[in-house]
N, C-alpha and C positions, 0 to 999 in steps of 0.2 A: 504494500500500500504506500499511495507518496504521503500519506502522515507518520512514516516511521522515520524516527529520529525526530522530529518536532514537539520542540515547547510548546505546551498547550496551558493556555489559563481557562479554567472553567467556572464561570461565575453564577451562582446557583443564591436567588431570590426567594422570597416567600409564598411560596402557593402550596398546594397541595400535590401540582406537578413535580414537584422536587425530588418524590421520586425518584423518579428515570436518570434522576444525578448517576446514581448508581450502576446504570445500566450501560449511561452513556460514559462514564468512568471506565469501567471496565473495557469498553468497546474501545477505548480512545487508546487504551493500554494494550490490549489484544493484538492492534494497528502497529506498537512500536512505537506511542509517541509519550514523552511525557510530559505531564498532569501534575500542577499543582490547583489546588479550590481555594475558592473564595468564596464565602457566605456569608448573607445579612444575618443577622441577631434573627427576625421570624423566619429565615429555613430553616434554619435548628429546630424552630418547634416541631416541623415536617420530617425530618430525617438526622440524625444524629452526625456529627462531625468528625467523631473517630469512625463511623463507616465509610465516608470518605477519604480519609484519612487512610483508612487500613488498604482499602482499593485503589489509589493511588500512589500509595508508599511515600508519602508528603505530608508534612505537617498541613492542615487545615487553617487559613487566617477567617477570622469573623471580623476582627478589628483592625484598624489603623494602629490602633493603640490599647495594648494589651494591661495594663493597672503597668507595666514595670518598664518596659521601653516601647519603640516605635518598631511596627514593621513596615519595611520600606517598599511603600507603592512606588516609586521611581523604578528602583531598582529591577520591579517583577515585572512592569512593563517595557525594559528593553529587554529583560529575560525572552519574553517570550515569542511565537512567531506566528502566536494567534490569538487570539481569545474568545471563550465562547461565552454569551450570557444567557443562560438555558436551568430553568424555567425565566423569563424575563416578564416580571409583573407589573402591572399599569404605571404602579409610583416609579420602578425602578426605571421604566420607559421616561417619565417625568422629569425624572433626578439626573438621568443621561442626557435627557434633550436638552436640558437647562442648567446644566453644570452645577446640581446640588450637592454636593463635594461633600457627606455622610456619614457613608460606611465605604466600606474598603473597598468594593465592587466598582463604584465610583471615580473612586481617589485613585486606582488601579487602571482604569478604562479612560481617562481624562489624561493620562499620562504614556500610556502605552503606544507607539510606535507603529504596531503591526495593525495588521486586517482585524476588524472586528466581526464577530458572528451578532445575533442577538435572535432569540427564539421564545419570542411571548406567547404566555399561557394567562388565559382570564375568562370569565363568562362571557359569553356571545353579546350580552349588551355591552356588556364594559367594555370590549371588543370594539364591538360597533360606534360606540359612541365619539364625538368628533374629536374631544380633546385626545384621547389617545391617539386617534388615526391622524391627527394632527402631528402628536409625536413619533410617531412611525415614521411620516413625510420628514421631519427637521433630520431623525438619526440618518437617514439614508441620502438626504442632501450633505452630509456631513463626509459622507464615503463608507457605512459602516452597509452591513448585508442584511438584509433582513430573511431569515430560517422561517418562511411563513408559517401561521398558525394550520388544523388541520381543524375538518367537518368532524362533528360526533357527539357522542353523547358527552354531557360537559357531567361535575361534580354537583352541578346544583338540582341534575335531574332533567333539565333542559338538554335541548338538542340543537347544534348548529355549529357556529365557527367558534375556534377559540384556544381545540385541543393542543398542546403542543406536540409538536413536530415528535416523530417517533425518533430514540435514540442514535437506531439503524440508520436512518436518515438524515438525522444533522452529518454523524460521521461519513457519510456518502458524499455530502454537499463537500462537508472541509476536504476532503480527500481530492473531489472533482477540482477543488478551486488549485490546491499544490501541484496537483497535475497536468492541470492546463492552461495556468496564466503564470507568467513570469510576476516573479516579487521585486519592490526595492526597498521595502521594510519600513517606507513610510504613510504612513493616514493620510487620506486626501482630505484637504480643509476646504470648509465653507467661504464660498466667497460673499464676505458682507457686506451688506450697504453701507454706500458714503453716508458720511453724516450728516450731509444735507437731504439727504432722503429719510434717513432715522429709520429705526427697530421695526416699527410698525410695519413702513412700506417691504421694508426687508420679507416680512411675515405672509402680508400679502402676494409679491412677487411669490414664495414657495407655494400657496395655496393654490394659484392662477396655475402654476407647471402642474400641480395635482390634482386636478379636478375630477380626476377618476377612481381618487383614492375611496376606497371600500366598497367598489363597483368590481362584478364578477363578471369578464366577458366575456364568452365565447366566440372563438374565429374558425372558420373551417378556410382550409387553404391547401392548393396544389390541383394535380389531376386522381382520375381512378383508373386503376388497370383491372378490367373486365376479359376474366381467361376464357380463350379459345380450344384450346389445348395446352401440355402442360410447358410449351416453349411460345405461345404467340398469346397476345391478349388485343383488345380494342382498347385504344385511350387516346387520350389529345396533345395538345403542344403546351398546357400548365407547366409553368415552373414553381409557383407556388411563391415566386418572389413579392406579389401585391399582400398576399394574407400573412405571410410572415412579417410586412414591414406594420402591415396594421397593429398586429401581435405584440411586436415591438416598440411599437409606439404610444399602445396603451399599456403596457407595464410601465413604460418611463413615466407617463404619468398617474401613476398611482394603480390602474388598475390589479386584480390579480385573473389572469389569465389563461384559460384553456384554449392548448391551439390542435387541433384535431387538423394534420397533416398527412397526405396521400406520397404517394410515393414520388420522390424529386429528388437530385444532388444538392438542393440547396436546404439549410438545417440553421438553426438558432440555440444561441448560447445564454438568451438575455435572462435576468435577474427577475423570475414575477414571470415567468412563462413557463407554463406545464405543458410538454409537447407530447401527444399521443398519438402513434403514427401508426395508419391505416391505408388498405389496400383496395380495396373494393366499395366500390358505392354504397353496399349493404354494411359493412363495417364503419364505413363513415355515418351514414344513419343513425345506427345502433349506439355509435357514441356521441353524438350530438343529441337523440332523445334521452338517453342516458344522465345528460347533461344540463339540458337546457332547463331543468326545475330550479337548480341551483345559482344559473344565472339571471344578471341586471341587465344584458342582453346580448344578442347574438347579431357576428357579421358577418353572412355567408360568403366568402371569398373562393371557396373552390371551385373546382371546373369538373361538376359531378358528373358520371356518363348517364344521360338518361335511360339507355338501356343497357343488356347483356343479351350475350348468348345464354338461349334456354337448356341445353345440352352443352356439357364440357368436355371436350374429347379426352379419356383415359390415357390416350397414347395420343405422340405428334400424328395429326392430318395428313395422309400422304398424298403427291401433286397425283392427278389422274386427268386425262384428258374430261374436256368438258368444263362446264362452269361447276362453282360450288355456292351453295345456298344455306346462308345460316339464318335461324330464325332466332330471332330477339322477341324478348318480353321486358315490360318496361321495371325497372330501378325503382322505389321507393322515392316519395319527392321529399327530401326533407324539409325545404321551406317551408311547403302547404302544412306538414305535419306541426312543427315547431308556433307557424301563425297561428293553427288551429287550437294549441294549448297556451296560448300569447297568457297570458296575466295582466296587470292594468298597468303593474310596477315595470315591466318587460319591453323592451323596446327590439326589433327584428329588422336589420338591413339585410338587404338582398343586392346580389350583381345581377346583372342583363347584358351579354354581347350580342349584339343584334347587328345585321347587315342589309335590313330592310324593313320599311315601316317601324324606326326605332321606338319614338314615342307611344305609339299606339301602342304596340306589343307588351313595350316596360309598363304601361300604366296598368294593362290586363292584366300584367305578370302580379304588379303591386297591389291590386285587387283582391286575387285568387286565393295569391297566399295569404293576406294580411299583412302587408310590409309597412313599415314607416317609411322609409324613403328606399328607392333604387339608386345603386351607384351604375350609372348605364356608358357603356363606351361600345365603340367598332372598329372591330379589327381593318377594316379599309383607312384607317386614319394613319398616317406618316407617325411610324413612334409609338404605336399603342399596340395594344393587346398582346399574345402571347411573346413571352422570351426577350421582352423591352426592359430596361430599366424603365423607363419612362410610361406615360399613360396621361390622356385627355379625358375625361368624364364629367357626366353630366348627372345633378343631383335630382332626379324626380321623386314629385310627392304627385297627394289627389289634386293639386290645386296649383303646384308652378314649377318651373325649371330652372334649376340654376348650374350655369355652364361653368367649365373651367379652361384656362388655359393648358397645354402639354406643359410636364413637369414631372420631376423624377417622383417614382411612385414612393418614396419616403415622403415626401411631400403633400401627397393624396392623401396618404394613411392620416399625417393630421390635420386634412381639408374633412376629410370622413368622420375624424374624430371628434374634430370642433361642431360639425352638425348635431353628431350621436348628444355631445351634450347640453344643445338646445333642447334638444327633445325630453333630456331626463326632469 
């Protein structure tokens, strides 16, 4: 694993997730890396400190300052070559974003060097609620990563967002990051407002970049390969580069994102993207219905095949004189299906590549399914449609149009995105 041999500081908050301290201790250790803790005075209530302690092979700090001397937050922050704050609770979200300088966790995280993790555990409301997800936005404009929460059943009996992140999976995350992104062992810092602009405006500008923060969206993006036999299938010219920038560009701001991606050479790394990749229309389906109860809304960006072959040939087709005739049956439409369970809170963008009669067609299309708006373009246009960086589109609702200039399609993605959240 690329976490062997690494300093790990593990910063463990008070909740009842604290827990998985343990779990995720062990895991950190099993990996080759080492592990010193840190705890606030209320995780101790949740999990004892000589158990950490004993799992780590490290003495335990709770405090800056123990009744007899100091321990040195300086020092354990250029120790290390990561730090994780897992369970990471609302106040301690608080105390990070706003330099409450407390307990150790703090005074240790405010001083340290390297990459930060942070993996908050809280009820779905507390969760939800804006001051936190406020503080979510500040720690990650800050440069630190955020270990997102998971769906489930919480402690208080309720069900939703909130759980923290499974053990297995934070160490997944840290591992992914040593092994694919070069380090230079320093924190990226906030760029603040001049002081003629003052804190406030500072607050706002971060808000304006988030506006997606605590919105769940769904993106379907790429082509489908519908098998012929077991060497040839029907599919299109999708590269999958439009939904993936989409994908991308609502994590950056705030979103947390499922991108349900068909088969392409092109793939995404970003932060706040959950990529689940799919082969077939009916697979693409099944996890976008899957899906779609969960999310604040969905942007169908792939290039689904309407149909398949009804018969899959067991063995390769062989050439024989004469024509060959394969008979299709149609695809599942996911848009229709996703409109059709729309909710009030749900908002549903749709594509249209059309090459005749566009408006008409796109407004049917917006109809049928229950769309909020179509992002409509044609491939006869200089620069658009398949295997383009770039893309012209036009926004249709029931009631008007609005065109865009050609522009690279990272550019679309937050033309699209500025719309979506009109609508919210």
């Amino acid at each position: 694993m690329s976490i062997k041999g690494k300093k790990i500081i593990l910063g463990v908050s008070g909740s009842i997730a604290a827990y998985k301290a343990a779990l995720l201790v062990r895991g950190l250790i099993k990996g080759g890396a080492e592990v010193k803790v840190l705890m606030t005075r209320a995780a101790a209530d949740f999990i004892s400190p000589l158990t950490l302690a004993t799992l780590s092979k490290n003495e335990v700090t709770t405090s800056v300052h123990n009744g007899e001397s100091w321990n040195n937050h300086v020092e354990l922050g250029l120790w290390a070559d990561a730090m994780i704050i897992a369970p990471a609770t609302a106040t301690t979200l608080g105390k990070m974003a706003t330099a409450i300088c407390d307990n150790a966790i703090v005074a240790v995280y405010l001083s340290a060097r390297c990459p930060i993790f942070f993996a908050p555990a809280m009820d779905l409301d507390m969760w939800a609620h804006p001051a936190t997800q406020r503080n979510v936005a500040l720690l990650k404009t800050y440069g630190n990563h955020l270990i997102d929460v998971g769906d489930g059943e919480l402690a208080s009996g309720l069900s939703g967002a909130g759980r923290l992140a499974e053990p297995e999976n934070i160490i997944t995350i840290l591992d992914g990051y040593f092994s694919g992104r070069q380090q230079n062992n320093v924190k990226p810092k906030l760029a603040l407002p001049s002081e003629t602009e003052g804190a406030v405006a500072g607050v706002k500008d971060i808000r304006r970049e988030q506006d997606l923060l605590g919105k769940r969206i769904l993106v379907t993006a790429g082509p489908t390969h519908e098998d012929l036999d077991p060497v040839r299938y029907l599919g299109n010219r999708s590269t999958g580069r439009m939904g993936i920038a989409i994908a991308e560009a609502a994590a950056a701001r705030g979103a947390r994102v499922d991108l349900i991606l068909g088969p392409t050479n092109l793939s995404t790394t970003a932060e706040g993207v959950q990529v689940l990749a799919v082969r077939t229309a009916r697979e693409m389906h099944a996890a976008s219905v899957a899906l779609w109860p969960k999310a604040n809304a969905a942007i169908l960006a792939a290039a689904v095949a309407d149909y398949r072959p009804k018969n899959v040939a067991k063995q390769k087709i062989k050439k024989k004189e004469g024509a060959l005739s394969v008979e299709l049956v149609r695809n599942p439409d996911i848009a229709a299906e996703l409109g059709q369970d729309k909710k009030s809170h749900q908002r549903l963008v749709g594509f249209a590549l059309e090459t005749n009669d566009e408006l008409v067609n796109a407004r049917r299309k917006l109809v049928s399914k229950n769309l909020d708006f179509i992002v409509l373009n044609s491939p006869s246009d200089e620069g658009t449609g398949f295997g383009h960086t770039t893309n012209r589109v036009q926004f249709v609702d029931a009631t008007s149009v609005k065109p865009f200039d050609l522009k690279e399609k990272t550019a679309v993605a937050d033309d699209i995105l500025n719309e979506l959240v009109t609508r919210f």
